[in-house]
N, C-alpha and C positions, 0 to 999 in steps of 0.2 A: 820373876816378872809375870808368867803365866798367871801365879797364884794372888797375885795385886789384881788382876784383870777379872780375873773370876772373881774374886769378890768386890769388885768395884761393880762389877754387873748383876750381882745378885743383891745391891747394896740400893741400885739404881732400880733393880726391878720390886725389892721388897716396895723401896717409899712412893712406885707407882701405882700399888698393888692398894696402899693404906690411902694413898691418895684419891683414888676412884671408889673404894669403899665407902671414905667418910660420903665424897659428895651423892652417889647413890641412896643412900638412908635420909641424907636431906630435900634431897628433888622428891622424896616420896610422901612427905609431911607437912598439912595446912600451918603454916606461921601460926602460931598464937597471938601473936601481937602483928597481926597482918597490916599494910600500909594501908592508906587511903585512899579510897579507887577502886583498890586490887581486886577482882574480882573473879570467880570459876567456877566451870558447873561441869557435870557430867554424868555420864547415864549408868546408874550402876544395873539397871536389869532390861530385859522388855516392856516392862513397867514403871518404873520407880525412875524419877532421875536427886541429882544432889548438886546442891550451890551456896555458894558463901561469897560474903565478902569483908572488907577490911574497915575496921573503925572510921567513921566521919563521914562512911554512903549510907545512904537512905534507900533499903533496896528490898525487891522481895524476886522469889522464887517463881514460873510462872512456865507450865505444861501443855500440852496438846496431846490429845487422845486420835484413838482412831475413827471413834466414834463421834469428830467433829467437838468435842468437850474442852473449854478452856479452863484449868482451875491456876491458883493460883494462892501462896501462901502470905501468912501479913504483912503488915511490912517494917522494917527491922532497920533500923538506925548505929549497930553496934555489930560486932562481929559477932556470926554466928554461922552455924553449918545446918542444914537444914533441906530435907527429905520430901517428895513428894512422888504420889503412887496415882496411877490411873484410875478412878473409881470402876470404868468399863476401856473396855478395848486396849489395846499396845499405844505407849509412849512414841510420839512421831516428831515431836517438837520440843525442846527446853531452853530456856534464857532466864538472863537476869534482868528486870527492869530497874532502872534508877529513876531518883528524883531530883 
């Protein structure tokens, strides 16, 4: 009985073990074929922020310097990821604009 139990629980703990595996490698990856809407940014440096979004928004990328500077990338109708850097000063601001 001991030896049913032990491996009932190492049985239970492997497929918990594969189970938070798979879904961590997936929370970590932009969709490819992301929904419509779906939209995300985030700041990858002091500088520099990143944003995408999902097939059918009409959208662009759009920063704030420190230096008071607004810039802002084209604008983009399909899915795409897409990079923007501060020409002067530190990233203070990032969004997505839709239309």
């Amino acid at each position: 009985m001991r030896i049913a139990r032990g491996l009932a629980a190492t049985a239970a703990t492997g497929a918990l073990a594969l189970g938070l595996a798979g879904t961590a490698s997936a929370a970590s990856e932009v969709p490819s074929a992301a929904a419509a809407g779906t939209c995300s940014t985030k700041k990858l440096s002091s500088y520099t922020a990143q944003g995408w979004c999902g097939n059918g928004t009409t959208w662009r990328l759009g920063i704030r310097c420190s230096t008071g500077a607004y810039q802002w990338t084209a604008w983009y109708s399909y899915s795409n990821t897409v990079r923007l850097t501060c020409a002067g000063g530190k990233l203070t601001h990032y969004w997505i604009d839709q239309k």
